[in-house]
VEXDO-427122 format. One line per field, with one value per residue (C-alpha): residue number from 1; x negated, y, z. Coordinates in steps of 0.001 Angstrom, whole numbers, plus 524288, in hexadecimal, padded with zeros to 5 digits. Example, Ala and Ser with C-alpha at 12.3 -4.5 7.8 and 13.67 -1.06 7.14 Angstrom:
# residues 2
num = [1; 2]
X = [7CFF4; 7CA9A]
Y = [7EE6C; 7FBDC]
Z = [81E78; 81BE4]
This chain:
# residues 374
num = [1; 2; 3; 4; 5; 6; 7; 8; 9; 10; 11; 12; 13; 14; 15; 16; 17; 18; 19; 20; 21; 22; 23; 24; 25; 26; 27; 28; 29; 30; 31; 32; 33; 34; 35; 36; 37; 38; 39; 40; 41; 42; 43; 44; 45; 46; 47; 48; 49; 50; 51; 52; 53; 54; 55; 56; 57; 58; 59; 60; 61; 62; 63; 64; 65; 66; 67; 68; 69; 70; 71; 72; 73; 74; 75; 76; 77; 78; 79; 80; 81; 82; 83; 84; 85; 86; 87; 88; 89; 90; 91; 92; 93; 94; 95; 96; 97; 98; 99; 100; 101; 102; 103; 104; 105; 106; 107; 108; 109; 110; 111; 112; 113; 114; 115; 116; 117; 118; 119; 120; 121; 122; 123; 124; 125; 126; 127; 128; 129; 130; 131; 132; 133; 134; 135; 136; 137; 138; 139; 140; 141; 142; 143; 144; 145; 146; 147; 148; 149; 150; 151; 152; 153; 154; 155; 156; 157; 158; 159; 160; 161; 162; 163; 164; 165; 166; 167; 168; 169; 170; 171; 172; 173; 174; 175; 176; 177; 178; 179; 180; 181; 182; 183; 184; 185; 186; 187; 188; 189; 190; 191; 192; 193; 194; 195; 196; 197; 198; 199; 200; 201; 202; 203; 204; 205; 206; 207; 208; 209; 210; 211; 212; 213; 214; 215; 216; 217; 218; 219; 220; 221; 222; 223; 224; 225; 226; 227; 228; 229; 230; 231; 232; 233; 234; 235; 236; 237; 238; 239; 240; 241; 242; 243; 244; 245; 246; 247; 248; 249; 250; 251; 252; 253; 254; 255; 256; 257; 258; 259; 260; 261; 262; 263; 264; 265; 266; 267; 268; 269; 270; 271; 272; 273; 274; 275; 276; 277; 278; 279; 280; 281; 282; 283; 284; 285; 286; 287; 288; 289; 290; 291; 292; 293; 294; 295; 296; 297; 298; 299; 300; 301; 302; 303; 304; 305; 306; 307; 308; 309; 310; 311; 312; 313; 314; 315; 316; 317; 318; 319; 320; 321; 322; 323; 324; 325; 326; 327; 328; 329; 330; 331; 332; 333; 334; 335; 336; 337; 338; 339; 340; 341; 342; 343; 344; 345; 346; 347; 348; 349; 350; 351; 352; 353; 354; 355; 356; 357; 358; 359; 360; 361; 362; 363; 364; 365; 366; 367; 368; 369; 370; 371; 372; 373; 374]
X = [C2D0C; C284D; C35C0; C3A04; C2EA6; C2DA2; C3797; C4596; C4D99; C514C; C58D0; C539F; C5D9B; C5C68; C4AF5; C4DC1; C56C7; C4E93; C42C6; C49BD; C4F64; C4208; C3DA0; C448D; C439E; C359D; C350A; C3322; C4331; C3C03; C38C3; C449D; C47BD; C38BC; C3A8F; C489E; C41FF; C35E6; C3E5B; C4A78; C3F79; C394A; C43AD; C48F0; C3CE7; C34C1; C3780; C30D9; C277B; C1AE4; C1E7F; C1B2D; C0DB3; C029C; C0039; BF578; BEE3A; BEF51; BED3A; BE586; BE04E; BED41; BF3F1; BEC07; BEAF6; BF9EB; BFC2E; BF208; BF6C9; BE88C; BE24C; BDE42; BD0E7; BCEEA; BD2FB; BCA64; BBDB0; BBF34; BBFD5; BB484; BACCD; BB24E; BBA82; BC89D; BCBA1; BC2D7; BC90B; BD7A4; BD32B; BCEFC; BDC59; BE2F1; BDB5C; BDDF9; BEC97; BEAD2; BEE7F; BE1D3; BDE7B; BD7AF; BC98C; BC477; BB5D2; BB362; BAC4E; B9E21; B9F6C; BAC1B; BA587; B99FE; BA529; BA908; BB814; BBA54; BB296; BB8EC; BC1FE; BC8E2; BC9F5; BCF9D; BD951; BDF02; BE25A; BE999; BF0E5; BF549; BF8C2; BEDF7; BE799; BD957; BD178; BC1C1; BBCF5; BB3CD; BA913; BA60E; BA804; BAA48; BB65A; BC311; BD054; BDC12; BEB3E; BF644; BF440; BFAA1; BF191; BE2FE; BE3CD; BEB50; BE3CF; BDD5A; BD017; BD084; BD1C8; BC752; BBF2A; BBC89; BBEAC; BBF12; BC40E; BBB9C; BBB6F; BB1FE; BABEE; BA94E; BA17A; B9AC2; B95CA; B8FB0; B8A9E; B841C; B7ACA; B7375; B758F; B6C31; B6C16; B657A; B6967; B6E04; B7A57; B8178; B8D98; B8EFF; B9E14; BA270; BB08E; BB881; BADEE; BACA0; B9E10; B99A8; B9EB7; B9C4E; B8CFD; B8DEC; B9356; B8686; B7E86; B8214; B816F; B74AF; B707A; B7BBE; B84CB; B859B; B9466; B9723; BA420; BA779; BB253; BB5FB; BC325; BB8F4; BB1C4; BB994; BC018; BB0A6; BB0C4; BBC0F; BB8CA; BAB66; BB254; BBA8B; BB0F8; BA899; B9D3E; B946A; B88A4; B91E9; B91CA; B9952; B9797; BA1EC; B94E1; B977F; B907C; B8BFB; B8470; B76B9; B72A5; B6373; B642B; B672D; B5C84; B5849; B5CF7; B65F8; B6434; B71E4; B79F8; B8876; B8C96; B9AFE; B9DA0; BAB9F; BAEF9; BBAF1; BC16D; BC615; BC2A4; BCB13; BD74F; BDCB4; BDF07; BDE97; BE819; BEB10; BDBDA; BDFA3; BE9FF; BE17B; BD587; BD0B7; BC688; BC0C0; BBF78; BB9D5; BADCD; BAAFF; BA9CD; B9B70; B982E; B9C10; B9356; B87A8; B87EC; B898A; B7FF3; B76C4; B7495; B773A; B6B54; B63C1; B6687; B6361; B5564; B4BA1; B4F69; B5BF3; B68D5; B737F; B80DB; B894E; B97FB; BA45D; BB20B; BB40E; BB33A; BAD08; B9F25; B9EA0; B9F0B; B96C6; B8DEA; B8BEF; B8826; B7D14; B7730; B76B9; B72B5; B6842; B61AF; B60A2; B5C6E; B5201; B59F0; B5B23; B6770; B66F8; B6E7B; B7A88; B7DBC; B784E; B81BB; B8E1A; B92E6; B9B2C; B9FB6; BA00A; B92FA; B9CC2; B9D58; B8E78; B8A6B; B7D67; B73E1; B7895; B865C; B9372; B9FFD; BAB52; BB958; BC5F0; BCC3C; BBD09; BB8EB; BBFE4; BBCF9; BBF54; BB8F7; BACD7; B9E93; B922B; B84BC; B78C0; B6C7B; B5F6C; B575C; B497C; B3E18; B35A4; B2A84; B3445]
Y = [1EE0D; 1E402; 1E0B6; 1DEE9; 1D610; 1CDC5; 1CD99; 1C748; 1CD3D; 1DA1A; 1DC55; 1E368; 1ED6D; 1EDFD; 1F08B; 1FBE1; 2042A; 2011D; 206EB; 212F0; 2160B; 21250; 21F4F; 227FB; 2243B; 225F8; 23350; 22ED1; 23363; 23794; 22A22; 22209; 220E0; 21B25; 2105E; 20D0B; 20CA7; 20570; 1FB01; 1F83B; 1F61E; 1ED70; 1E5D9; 1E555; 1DFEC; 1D895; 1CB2F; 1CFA6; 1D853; 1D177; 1D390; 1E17C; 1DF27; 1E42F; 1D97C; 1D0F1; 1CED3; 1DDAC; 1E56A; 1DC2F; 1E778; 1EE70; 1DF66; 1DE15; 1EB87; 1EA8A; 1DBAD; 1DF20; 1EB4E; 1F15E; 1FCB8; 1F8FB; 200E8; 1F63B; 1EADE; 1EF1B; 1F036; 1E392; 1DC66; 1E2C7; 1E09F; 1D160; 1CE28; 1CC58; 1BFB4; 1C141; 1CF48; 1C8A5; 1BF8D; 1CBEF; 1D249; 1C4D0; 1C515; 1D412; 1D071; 1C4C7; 1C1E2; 1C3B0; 1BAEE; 1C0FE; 1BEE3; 1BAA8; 1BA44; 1B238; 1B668; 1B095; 1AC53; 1A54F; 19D8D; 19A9D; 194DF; 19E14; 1A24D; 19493; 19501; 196EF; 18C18; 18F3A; 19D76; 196B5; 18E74; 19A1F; 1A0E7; 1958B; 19355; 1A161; 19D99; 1A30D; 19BD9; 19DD2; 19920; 19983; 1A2D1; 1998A; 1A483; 1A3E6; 19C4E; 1A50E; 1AC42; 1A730; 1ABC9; 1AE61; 1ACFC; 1AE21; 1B948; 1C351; 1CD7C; 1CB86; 1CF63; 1C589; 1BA56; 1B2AA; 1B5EB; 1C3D9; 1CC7F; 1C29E; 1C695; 1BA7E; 1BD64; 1C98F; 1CBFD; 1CE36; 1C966; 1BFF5; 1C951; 1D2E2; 1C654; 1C512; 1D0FB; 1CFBD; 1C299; 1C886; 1D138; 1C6AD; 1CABA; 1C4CE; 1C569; 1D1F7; 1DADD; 1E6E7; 1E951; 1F53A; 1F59F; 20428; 20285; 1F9F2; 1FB13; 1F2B7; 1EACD; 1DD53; 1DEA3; 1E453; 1DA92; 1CE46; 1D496; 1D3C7; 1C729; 1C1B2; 1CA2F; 1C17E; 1CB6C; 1CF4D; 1DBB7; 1E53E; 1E94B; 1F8A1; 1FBE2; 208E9; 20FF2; 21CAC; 21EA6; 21AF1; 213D8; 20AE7; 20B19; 205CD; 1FAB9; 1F5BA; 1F5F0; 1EFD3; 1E389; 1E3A9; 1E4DB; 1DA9B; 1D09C; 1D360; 1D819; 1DFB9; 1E313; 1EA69; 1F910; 2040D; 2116D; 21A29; 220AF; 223BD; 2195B; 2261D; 22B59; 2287E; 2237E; 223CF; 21C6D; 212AC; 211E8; 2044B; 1FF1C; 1F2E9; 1E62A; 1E654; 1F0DA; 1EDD2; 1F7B3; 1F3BA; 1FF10; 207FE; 20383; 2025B; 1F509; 1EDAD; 1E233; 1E3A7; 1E6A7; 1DA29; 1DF82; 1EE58; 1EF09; 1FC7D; 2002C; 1FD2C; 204DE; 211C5; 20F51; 219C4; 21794; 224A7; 2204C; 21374; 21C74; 22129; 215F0; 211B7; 21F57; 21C8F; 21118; 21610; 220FB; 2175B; 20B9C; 21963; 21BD3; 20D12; 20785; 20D2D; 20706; 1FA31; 1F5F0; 1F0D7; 1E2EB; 1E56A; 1E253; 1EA43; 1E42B; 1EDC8; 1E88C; 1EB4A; 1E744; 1EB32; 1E590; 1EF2D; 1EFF1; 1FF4F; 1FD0F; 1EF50; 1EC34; 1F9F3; 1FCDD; 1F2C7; 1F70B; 2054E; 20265; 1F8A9; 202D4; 20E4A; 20726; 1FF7B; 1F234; 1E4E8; 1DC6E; 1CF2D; 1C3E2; 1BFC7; 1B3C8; 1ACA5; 1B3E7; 1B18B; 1A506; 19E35; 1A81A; 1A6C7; 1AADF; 1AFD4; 1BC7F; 1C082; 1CC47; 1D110; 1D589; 1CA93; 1D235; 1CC0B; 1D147; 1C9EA; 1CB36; 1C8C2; 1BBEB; 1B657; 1B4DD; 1B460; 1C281; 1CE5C; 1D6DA; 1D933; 1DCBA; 1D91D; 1DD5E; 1DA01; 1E301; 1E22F; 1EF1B; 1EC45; 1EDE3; 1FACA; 1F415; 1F1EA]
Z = [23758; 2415B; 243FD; 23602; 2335E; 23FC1; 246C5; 24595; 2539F; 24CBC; 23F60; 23629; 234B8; 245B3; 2435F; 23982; 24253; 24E3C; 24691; 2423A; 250AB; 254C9; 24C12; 25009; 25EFE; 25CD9; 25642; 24745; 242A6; 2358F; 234EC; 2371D; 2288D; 22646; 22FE8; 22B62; 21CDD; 21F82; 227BF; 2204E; 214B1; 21AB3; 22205; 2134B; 20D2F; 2195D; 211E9; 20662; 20D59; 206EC; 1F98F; 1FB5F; 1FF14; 1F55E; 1EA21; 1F059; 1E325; 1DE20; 1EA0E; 1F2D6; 1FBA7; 1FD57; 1FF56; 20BCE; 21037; 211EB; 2145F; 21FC5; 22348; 22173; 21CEC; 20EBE; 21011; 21A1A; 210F3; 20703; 20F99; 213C9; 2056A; 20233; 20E0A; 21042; 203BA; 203A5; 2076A; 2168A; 21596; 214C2; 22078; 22846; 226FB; 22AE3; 236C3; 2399F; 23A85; 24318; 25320; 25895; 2649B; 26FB6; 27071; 27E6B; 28203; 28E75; 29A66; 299F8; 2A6B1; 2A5F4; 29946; 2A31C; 2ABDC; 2B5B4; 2B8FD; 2B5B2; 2A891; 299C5; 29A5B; 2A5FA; 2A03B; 29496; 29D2B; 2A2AB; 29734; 2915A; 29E4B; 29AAF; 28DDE; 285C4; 27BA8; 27AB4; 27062; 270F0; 264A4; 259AB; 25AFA; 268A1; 27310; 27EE5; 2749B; 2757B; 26D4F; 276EB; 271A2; 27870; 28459; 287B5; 289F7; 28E32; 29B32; 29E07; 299B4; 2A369; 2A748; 2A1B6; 2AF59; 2B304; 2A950; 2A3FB; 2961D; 28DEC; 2807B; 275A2; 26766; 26377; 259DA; 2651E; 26D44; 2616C; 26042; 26F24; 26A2A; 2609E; 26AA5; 26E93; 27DBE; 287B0; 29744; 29BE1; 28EA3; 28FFD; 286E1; 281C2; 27C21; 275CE; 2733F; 27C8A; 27E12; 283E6; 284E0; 27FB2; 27B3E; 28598; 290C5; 2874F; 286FB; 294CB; 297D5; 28FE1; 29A41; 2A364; 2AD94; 2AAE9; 2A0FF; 29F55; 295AD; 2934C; 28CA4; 28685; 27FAE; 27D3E; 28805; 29473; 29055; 2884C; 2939D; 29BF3; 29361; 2931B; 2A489; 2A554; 29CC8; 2A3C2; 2B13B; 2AE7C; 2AA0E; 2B5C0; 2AE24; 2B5EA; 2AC12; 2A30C; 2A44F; 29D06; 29857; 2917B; 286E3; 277EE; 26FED; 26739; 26E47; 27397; 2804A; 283AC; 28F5E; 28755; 27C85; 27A33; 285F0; 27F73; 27C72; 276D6; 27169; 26D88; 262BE; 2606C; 25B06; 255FA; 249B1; 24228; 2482C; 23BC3; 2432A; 24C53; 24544; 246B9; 256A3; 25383; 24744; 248BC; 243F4; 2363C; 2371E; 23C52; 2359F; 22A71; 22115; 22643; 2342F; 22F96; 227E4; 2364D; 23D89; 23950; 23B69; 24B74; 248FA; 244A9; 24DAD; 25980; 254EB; 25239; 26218; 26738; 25EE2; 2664B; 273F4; 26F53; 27427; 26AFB; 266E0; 26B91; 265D1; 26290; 25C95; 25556; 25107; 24DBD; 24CCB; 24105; 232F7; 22AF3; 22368; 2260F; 23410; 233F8; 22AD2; 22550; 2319F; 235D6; 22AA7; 22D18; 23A97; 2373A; 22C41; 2364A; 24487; 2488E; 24913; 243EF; 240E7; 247AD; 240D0; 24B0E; 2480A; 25270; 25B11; 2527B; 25973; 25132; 2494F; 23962; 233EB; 228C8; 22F52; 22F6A; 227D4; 22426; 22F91; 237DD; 23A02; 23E06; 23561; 23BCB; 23356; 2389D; 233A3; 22F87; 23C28; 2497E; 24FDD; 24D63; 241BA; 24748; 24317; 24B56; 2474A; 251D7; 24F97; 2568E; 2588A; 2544A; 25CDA; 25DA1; 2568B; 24B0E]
């Protein structure tokens, strides 16, 4: 179908039997007069291909659901959560080129290895284009590679990628020199080396997932940026460790969800996702921020997110969190950078959307565990 559409090297006719050989090659014979039916349709009709769209005025839900090739259950929780016309600019952002997101070292912004702008030079000798992200300053955009390892700087470790909504979130803790920081679902680790980068070498950053492959996608990002206060543990979020009790300043609870702010990189989620899998998600959630509360020290922070775009998972649950534990929601904006204050929600929470703002779907919600007096 690809062919038919986009490409002009093959005839029609030439696509069609290539499809149906293709079949039976492959094992689907029952098949082969489905593929021949689907394709000579369409190579028949691709000019006129749009006229068969839903009516945009009388089915405006199934008009998008198909123009977007998403799940209309989807569609429809987003116009009533956002409205249609931010939900419209969601789904043109979903289908998108995403740039890659770069953090830069600390150190190379504090000049060493030749300092940012030598970093910079490099990668436009190679023929990238970066471009510094509006929200913060040590983000840039990168166009133009072909594959990240073989950007300049990255064996270095000089860079790592990460999207600008995941900095934000690490923003958002409030991390100071000394702090000890866990990261309960660290994988492949983004948060948890960022955390440690604003250690500067001091304190120690404690990063946790549930198996060793995760595991060791969070030592080899460590290993390569030379950070040596970063240690890993393969430990199930679920359940509770008592050597731990009250021991953080910062806990970093970015935690399974669905990933419908993601789909712009990950299509194939909206094409697995069930509405019964999505009703257990803030089940995980709860039973995970239910044992990592409790490692947070007195006055301590703990920053749960998400990349996801979806009140069940986000909103629904800061408020179920903050009626049943002893903490307080802290207002984030001083930590937002330049971002849009558009995208604040109630309780000082973040709610990113593909297409409004220039990340990811992401949520970000910073809590503060009161003292024992309280």
């Amino acid at each position: 179908m690809y062919q038919l559409l986009f490409m002009d090297g093959v005839p029609d006719a030439a696509v069609c039997n290539e499809a149906v050989k293709l079949a039976s090659k492959r094992k689907f014979g029952q098949l082969k007069g489905f593929v021949n039916g689907v394709l000579r349709n369409i190579a028949r009709k691709k000019e006129t291909i749009g006229e068969i769209y839903p009516d945009r005025e009388k089915e405006p839900l199934r008009y998008l659901s198909v123009v977007y090739s998403m799940p209309e259950f989807l569609v429809s929780m987003w116009i009533d959560a956002y409205g249609a016309e931010r939900t419209k600019r969601m789904l043109d952002a979903m289908l998108a080129v995403h740039p890659v997101t770069i953090r830069v070292k600390q150190e190379v912004r504090e000049g060493k290895h030749g300092g940012t702008e030598k970093l910079l030079d490099r990668m436009r000798d190679a023929g990238i284009v970066a471009q510094p992200h509006p929200y913060l300053d040590y983000a840039y955009s990168l166009t133009h590679l072909e594959g990240v390892k073989r950007v300049p700087g990255f064996e270095e470790g000089l860079f790592t990628v990460q999207d600008v909504s995941s900095m934000l979130a690490v923003e958002c803790a409030g991390i100071r020199e000394g702090d000890f920081v866990l990261d309960v679902c660290a994988a492949p680790g983004g948060k948890g080396t960022h955390a440690a980068e604003l250690l500067k070498g001091t304190g120690k950053v404690l990063c946790r997932d549930i198996s060793e492959e995760k595991a060791a996608l969070i030592r080899e990002n460590a290993m390569r940026l030379g950070l040596a206060n970063v240690e890993t543990e393969v430990f199930d979020g679920t359940v509770y460790d008592a050597s731990l009790l009250e021991r953080a300043d910062v806990v970093l609870a970015d935690l399974p969800c669905s990933g419908l702010g993601i789909l712009g990189k990950k299509r194939d989620i909206k094409y697995n996702i069930t509405l019964e899998g999505l009703q257990e998600l803030p089940k995980l959630q709860k039973q995970l921020l239910d044992t990592v509360w409790r490692y947070v020290k007195p006055q301590g922070t703990l920053v749960y997110s998400t990349c996801t775009v979806r009140r069940e998972e986000n909103e629904e649950i800061v408020q179920w969190f903050l009626e049943n534990y002893p903490f307080e929601p802290e207002d984030i904006r001083g930590f937002l950078g330049n971002v849009p204050e558009s995208g604040t929600e109630g309780n000082g929470c973040l709610q990113l959307l593909p297409g409004v703002h220039e990340t990811d779907g992401f949520f970000i919600a910073r809590f503060v565990r009161k003292s024992r007096e309280a």
